[in-house]
C-alpha positions as CSV (number, residue, x, y, z in Angstrom):
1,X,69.0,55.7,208.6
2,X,72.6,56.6,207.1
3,X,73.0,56.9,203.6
4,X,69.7,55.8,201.6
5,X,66.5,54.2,201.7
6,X,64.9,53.2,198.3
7,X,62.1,50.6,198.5
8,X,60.9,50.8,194.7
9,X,58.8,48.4,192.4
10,X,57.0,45.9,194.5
11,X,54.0,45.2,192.9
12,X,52.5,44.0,195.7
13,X,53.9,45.7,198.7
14,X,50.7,47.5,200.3
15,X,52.6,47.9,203.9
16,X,55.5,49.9,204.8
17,X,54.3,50.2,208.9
18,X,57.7,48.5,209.8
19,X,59.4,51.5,208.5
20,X,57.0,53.5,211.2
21,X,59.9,54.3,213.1
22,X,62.5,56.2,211.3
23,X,62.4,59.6,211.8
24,X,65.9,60.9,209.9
25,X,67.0,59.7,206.3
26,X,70.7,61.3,205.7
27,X,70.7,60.1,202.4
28,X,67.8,60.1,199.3
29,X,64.4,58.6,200.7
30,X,62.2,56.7,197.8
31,X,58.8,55.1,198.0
32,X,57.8,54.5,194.0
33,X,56.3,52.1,192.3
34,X,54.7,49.6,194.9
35,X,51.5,48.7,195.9
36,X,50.8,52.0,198.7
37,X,47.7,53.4,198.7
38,X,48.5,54.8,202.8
39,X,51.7,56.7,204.0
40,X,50.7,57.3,207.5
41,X,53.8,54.5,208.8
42,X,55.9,58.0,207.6
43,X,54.3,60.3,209.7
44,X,57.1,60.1,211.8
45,X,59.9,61.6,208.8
46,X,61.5,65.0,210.6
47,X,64.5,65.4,207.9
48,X,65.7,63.9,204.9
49,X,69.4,64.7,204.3
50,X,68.9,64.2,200.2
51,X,66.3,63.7,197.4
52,X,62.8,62.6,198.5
53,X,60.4,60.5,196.3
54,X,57.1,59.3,196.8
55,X,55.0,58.1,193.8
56,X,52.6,55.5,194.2
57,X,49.6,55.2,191.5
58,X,47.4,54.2,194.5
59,X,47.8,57.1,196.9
60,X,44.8,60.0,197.1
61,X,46.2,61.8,200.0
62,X,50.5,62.3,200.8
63,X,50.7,64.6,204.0
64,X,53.8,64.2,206.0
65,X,52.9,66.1,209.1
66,X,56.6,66.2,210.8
67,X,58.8,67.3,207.6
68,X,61.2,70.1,208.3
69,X,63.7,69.6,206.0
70,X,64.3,68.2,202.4
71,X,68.1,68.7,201.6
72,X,67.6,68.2,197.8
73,X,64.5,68.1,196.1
74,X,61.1,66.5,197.3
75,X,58.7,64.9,194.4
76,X,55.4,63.2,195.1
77,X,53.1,62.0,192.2
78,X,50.8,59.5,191.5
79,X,48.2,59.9,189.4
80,X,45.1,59.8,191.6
81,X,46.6,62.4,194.4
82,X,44.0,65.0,195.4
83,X,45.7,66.3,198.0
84,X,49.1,67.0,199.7
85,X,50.1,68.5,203.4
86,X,53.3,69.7,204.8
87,X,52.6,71.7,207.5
88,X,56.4,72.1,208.8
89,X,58.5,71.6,205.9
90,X,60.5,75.0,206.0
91,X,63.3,74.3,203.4
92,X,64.0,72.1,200.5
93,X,67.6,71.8,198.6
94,X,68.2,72.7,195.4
95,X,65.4,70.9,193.7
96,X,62.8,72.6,194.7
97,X,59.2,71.1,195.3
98,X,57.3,69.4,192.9
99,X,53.6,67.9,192.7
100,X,52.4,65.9,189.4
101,X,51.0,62.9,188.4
102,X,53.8,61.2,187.1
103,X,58.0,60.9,187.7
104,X,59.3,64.0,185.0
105,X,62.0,64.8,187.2
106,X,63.1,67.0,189.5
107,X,62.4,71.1,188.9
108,X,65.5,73.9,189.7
109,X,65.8,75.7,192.8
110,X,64.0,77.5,194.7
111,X,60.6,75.8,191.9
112,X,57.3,75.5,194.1
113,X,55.4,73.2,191.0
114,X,51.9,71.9,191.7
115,X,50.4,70.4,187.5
116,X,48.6,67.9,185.8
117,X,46.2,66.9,188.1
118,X,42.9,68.1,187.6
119,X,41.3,66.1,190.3
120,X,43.7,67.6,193.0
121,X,42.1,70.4,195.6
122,X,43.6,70.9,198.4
123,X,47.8,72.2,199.4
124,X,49.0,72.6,202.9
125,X,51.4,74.4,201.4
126,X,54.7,74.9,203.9
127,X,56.6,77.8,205.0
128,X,59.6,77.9,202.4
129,X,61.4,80.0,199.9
130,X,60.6,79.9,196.7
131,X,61.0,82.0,193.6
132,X,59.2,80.3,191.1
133,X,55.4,79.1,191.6
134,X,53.7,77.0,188.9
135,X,50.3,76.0,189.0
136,X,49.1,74.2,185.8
137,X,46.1,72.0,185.5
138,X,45.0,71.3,189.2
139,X,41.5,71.0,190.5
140,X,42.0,74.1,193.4
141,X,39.5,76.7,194.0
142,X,42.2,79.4,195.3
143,X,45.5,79.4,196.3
144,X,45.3,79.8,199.8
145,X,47.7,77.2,200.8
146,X,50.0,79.5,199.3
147,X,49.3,81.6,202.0
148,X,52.7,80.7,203.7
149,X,54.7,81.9,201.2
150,X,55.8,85.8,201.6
151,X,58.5,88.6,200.3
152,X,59.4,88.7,196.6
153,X,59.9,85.7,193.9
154,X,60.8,86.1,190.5
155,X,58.0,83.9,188.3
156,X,54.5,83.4,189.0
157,X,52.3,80.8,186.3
158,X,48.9,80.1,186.8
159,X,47.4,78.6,184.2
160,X,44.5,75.5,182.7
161,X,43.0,75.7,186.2
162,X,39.6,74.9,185.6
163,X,38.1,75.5,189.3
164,X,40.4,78.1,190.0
165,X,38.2,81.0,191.2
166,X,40.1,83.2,192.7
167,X,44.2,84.2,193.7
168,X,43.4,84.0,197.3
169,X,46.6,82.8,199.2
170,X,49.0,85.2,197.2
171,X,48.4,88.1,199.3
172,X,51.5,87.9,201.0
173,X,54.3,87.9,198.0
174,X,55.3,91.7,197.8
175,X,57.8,91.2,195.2
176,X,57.3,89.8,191.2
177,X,60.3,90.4,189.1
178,X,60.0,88.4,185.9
179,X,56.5,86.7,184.5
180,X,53.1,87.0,185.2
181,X,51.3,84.4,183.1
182,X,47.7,84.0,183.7
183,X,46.4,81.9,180.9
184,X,43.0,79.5,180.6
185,X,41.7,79.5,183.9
186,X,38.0,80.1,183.0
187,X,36.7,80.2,186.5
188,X,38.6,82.7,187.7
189,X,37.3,86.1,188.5
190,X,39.1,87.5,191.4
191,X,43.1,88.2,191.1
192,X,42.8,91.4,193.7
193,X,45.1,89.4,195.8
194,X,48.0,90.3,193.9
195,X,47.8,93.9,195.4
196,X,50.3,93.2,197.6
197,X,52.6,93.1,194.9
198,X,54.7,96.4,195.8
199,X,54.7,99.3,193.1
200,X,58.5,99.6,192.7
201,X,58.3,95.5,191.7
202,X,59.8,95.1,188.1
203,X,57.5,92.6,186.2
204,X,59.4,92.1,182.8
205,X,56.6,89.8,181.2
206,X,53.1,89.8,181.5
207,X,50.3,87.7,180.0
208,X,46.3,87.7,180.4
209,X,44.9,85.6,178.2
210,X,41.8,83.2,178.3
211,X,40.4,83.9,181.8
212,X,36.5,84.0,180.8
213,X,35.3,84.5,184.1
214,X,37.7,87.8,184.6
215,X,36.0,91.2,184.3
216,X,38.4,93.1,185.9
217,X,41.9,93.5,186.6
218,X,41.6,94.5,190.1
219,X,45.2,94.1,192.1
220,X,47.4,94.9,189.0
């Protein structure tokens, strides 16, 4: 497709299969508002040249197995989502990557933002560079679909993570250089994966505060 593809407020649009075989968007891509509850006619989405959008209050599951390339930002929401998988994705624009339950927005570059939805457990998380990393108010047990991403970022906020247990999935950042924020994950007991976290790293903020489960520090 050249240019855009925007298929927005539908009410009761439940099938986009006809769209099944478009692989490349050059413009924006937007699926919001309808009447979706499956997203497997997109399976077949390799690159999206602009913004991407999916929201759809009826959708449990967004994975987009073929993704490589976002050339702005890619937002999926809906308020029901419990999980998200982009195996390939290696690069999004300068928007960043953002998870919620509802439309706030795009984040700033290089923003990896997974929040408000406590229901949500599971992140194929792709290989990308990020610098920021938000996770605030999700249903996940670790972070291991974090796994993916490596080297040094600048901001990492974990925080109202009920379930969260441990920091698993972090092991391979080497590099923090601005905030630490650990705050009201009551679960979690287990932030050793943070060791690889290289001693000549500057971290210019740092906050541990309402973790119940933590009796150690253990990675610091």
């Amino acid at each position: 497709i050249t240019n855009d593809l925007l298929i927005y407020d539908n009410a009761s649009l439940s099938d986009v299969s006809g769209i099944a075989s478009i692989s490349n968007v050059t413009g924006d891509f937007q699926l919001t508002n309808n009447a979706i509850s499956n997203i497997s006619a997109l399976s077949g989405l390799t690159s999206i040249g602009g913004n991407c959008e999916i929201g759809e209050a009826g959708l449990t599951t967004i994975a987009l197995p073929n993704l490589t390339t976002v050339g702005a930002g890619l937002y999926l929401y809906g308020p029901s989502l419990v999980s998200a998988s982009l195996p390939l994705l290696t690069s999004t624009g300068s928007y960043g990557l953002k998870i919620q339950d509802a439309n706030f927005g795009f984040s700033s570059s290089g923003s990896l933002i997974i929040s408000d939805l406590p229901s949500f457990n599971s992140f194929n998380a792709p290989s990308i560079n990020v610098n920021t990393i938000t996770i605030d108010n999700t249903g996940l047990t670790d972070l291991s679909g974090l796994s993916s991403v490596t080297g040094g970022i600048t901001s990492l906020y974990i925080r109202n993570n009920a379930q969260l247990v441990s920091l698993n999935g972090l092991n391979n950042i080497t590099g923090l250089s601005y905030v630490l924020s650990l705050i009201n994950n009551n679960s979690l007991n287990d932030i050793s994966a943070l060791s690889g976290i290289q001693s000549g790293s500057t971290m210019g903020n740092i906050t541990i505060q309402n973790n119940d489960g933590l009796t150690n520090l253990n990675g610091l």
